[in-house]
C-alpha positions in Angstrom: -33.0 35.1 -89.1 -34.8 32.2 -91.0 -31.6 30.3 -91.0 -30.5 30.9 -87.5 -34.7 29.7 -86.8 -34.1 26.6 -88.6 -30.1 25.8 -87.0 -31.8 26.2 -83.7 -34.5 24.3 -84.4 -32.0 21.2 -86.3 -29.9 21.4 -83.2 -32.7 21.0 -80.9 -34.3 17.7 -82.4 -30.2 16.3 -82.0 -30.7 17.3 -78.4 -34.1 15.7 -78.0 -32.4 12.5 -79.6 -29.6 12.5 -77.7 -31.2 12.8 -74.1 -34.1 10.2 -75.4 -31.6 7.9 -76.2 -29.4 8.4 -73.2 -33.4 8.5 -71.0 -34.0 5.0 -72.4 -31.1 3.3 -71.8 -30.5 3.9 -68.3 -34.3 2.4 -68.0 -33.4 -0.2 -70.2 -31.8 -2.3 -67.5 -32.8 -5.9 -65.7 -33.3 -3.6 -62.4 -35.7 -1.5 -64.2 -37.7 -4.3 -65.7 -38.1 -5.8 -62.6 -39.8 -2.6 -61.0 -41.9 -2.7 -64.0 -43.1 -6.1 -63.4 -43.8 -5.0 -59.2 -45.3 -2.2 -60.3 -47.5 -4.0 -62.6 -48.2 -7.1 -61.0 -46.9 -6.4 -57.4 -43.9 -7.4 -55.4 -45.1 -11.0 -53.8 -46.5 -11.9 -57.2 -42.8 -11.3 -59.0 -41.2 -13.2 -56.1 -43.1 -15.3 -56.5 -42.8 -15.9 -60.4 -40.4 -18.6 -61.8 -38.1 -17.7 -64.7 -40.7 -18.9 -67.3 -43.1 -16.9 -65.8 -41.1 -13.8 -66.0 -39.8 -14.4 -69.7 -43.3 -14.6 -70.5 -44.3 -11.5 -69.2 -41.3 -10.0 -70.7 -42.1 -10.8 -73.8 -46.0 -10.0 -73.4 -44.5 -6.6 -72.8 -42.4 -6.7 -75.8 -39.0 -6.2 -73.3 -37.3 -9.0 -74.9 -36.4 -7.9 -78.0 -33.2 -6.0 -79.3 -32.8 -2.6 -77.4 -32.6 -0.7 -81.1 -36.2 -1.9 -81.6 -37.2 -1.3 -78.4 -35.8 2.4 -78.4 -37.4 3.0 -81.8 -40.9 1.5 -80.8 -40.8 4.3 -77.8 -40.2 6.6 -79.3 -42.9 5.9 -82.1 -45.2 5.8 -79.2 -43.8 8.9 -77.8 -44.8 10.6 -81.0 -47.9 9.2 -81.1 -49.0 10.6 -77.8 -48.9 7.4 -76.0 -46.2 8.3 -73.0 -47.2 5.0 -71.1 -49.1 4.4 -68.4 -48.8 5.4 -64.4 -49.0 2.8 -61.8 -49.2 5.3 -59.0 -51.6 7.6 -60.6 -53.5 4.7 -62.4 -54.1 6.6 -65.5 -52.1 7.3 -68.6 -49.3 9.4 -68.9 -49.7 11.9 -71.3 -53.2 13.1 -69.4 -51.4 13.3 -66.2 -48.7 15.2 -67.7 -50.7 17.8 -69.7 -53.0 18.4 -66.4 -49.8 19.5 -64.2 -48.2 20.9 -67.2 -51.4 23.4 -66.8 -51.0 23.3 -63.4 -47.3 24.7 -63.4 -48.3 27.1 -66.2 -50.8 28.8 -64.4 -48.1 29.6 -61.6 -45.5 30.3 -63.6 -48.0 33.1 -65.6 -48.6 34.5 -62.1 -45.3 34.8 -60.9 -44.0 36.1 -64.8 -46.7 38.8 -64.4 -45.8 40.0 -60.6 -41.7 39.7 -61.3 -41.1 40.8 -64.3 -42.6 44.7 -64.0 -41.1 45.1 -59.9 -37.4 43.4 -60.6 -37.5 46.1 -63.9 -38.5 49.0 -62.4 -36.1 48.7 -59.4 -33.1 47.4 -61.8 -33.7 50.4 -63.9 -34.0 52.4 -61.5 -30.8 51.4 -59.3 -29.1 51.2 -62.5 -29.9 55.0 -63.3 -28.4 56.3 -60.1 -25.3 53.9 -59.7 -23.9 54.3 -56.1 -26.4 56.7 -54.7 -29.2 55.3 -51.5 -31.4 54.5 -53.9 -29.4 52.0 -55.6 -27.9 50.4 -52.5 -31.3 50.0 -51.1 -32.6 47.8 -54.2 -29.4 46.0 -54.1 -29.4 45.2 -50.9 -33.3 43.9 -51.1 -32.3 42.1 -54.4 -29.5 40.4 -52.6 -31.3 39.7 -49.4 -34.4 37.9 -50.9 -32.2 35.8 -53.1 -29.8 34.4 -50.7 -32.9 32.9 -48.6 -33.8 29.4 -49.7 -37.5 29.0 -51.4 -38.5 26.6 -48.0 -37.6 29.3 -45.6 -39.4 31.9 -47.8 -42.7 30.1 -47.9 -42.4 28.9 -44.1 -42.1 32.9 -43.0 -45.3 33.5 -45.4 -47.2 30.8 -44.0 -46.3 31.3 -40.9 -47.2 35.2 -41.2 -50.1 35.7 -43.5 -51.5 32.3 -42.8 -51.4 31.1 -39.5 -50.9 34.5 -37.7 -52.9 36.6 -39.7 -55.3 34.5 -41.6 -55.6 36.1 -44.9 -54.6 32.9 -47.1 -55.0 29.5 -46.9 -51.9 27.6 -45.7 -51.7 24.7 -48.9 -52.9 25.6 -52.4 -54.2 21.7 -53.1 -57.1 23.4 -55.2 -59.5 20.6 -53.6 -62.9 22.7 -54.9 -61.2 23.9 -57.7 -59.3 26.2 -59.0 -58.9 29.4 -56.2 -56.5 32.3 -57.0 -56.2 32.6 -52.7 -54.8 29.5 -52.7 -52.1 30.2 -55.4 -51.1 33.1 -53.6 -48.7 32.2 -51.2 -46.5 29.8 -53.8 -46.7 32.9 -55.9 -45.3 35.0 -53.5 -42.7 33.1 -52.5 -41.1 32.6 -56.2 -41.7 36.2 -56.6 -39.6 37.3 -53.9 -36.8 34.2 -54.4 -36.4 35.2 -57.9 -37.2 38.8 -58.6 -33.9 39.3 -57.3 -32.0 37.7 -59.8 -33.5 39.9 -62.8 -33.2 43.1 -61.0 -29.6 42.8 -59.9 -28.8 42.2 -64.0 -31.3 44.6 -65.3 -29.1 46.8 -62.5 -25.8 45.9 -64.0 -26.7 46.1 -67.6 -28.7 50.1 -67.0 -25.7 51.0 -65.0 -23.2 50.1 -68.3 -25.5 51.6 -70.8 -25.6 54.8 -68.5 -21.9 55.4 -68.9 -21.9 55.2 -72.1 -20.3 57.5 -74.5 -23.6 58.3 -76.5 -26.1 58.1 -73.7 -23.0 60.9 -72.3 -23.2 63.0 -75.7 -27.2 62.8 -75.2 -27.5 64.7 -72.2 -24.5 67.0 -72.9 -26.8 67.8 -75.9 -29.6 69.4 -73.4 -32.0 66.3 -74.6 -34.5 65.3 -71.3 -32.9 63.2 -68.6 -36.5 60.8 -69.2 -36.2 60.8 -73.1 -32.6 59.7 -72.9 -33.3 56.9 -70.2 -36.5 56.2 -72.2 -35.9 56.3 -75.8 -31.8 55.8 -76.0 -30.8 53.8 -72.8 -33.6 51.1 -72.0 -33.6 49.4 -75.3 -30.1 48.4 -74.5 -30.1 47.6 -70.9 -33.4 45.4 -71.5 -30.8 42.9 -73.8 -29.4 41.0 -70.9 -32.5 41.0 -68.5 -34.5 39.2 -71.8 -32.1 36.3 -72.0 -32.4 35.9 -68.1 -36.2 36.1 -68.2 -36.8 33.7 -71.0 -34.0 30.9 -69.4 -36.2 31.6 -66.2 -39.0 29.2 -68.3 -36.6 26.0 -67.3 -36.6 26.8 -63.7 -40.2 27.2 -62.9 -41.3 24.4 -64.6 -39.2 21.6 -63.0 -37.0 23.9 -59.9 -40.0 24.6 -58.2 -40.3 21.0 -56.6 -39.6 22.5 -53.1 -42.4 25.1 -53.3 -44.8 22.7 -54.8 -44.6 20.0 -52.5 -44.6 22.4 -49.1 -47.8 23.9 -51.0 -49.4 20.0 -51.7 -50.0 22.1 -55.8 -50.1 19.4 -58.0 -47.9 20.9 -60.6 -44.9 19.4 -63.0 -42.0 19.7 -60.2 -44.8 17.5 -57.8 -45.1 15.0 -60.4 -41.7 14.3 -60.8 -40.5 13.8 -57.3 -43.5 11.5 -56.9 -43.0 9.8 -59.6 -39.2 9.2 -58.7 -39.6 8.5 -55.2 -42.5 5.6 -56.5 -40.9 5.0 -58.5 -42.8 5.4 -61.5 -40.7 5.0 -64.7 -42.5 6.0 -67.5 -43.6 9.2 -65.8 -39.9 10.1 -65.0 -39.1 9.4 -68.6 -41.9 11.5 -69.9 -41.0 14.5 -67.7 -37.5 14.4 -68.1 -38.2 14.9 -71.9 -40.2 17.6 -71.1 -37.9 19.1 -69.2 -35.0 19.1 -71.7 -37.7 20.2 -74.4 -38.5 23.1 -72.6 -35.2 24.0 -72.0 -33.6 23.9 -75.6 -37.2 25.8 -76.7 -36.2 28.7 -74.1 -32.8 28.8 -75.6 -34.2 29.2 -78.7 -36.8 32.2 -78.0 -33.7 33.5 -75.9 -31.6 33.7 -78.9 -34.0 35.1 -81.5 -35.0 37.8 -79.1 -31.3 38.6 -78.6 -31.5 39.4 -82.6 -34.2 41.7 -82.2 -32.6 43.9 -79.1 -29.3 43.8 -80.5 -29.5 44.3 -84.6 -25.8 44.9 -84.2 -25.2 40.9 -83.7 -24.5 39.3 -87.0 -24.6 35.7 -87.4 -23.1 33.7 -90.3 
């Protein structure tokens, strides 16, 4: 286990070097530099600016030198903590990130907490009973909720609980601070996008382990039909739905863009679309890191928890 920890772990830094390498030098262009210097100093002022004037400020921001020590300079900052600074926002980076980081955790906890337990309990039990109502009914729901897109999900909420009803605010822009009515409706509408996913494969993987040959000798044995399911047939159906859960982590923190931006929540997926649309550079480059972070670190905890369900797996 130790070793497989630590070959994750070595492959993940490669990744991280790899994608920060590849991040910088598509930034690392004359285009680029020049939206750094309008951003900075504003488009009239670098029309305005003769080629002196523009070396200079390219070297006063250190762009002029050779890429390697440019690359190697960023990513000492990087390490450092110092991720740049936002012209759009006008503060630093790493701030700004860590506040929607928090921001994106706290929905994604919500939404973990609600879809998790219901797409378990209605896999399991659909996968229990393969073929019978019961099991057509939860795959039909599970189907049905994932085939609509996020935007049409959260315009039927709004539409519903907000404008018709009145039960929850329409935008979640937490403008008095933080207010659990106002995460609601976002919650919601990643619940019922994605619960579908997990219980269709926590479906499929039950409905395996049910027709097994020792989950048969089990029963034949006169052992309870809810000590079998229980003790003997969960264990193994939860392997599949684990890996799906845990790779779930990438796509709340930067595929919920849509639902963030209908909502006005100033979370990661926000950030990013405003920085991009800016654009803002160094807050693309900082979230895009993050992003691939997160996403190797999921793999990882996907992996190792694999080990656990399954002793059977054996790695070399």
């Amino acid at each position: 286990m130790l070793k497989l920890i630590l070959r994750r772990l070595l492959q993940m830094l490669l990744i991280m070097a790899v994608a920060s390498l590849l991040l910088f030098a598509i930034f690392d262009t004359p285009e680029f530099k020049k939206r750094l210097a309008v951003q900075e100093l504003g488009g009239f002022a670098v029309s305005a600016l003769t080629e002196e004037s523009y070396n200079a400020w390219l070297a006063e921001k250190g762009l002029d030198v050779p890429f390697h020590t440019r690359y190697l300079n960023w990513v000492g900052d990087i390490l450092q903590g110092d991720m740049g600074f936002s012209y759009e926002k006008n503060r630093p980076v790493g701030p700004l990130l860590l506040d929607r980081l928090a921001n994106t955790g706290i929905l994604a906890f919500f939404v973990f907490a609600l879809m998790i337990p219901l797409s378990l309990v209605l896999g399991i039990l659909a996968g229990m009973k393969e073929g019978s109502a019961q099991d057509r009914t939860i795959s039909f729901l599970s189907v049905f909720t994932t085939s609509i897109p996020e935007i049409a999900t959260a315009i039927l909420l709004t539409v519903v609980l907000s404008l018709g009803l009145g039960w929850l605010p329409a935008k979640s822009a937490m403008i008095n601070g933080f207010s659990f009515r106002e995460l609601l409706l976002p919650v919601l509408t990643l619940v019922i996008y994605d619960f579908g996913y997990v219980a269709r494969m926590t479906r499929a993987s039950m409905a395996e382990v049910m027709t097994s040959q020792y989950i048969r000798t089990a029963v034949l044995k006169g052992l309870p039909y809810r000590r079998v399911v229980m003790k003997h047939a969960l264990r193994n159906a939860l392997i599949a739905p684990f890996t799906l859960i845990v790779l779930q982590l990438n796509w709340l923190l930067s595929g919920v863009v849509v639902v963030e931006v209908f909502f006005e929540y100033d979370g990661f997926g926000k950030l990013l679309l405003e920085a991009a649309l800016f654009p803002d550079v160094e807050v693309v480059q900082a979230c895009t890191l993050v992003a691939v972070a997160v996403a190797v670190l999921s793999q990882i905890i996907s992996d190792i928890g694999y080990t656990f369900l399954n002793p059977r797996i054996r790695f070399a």
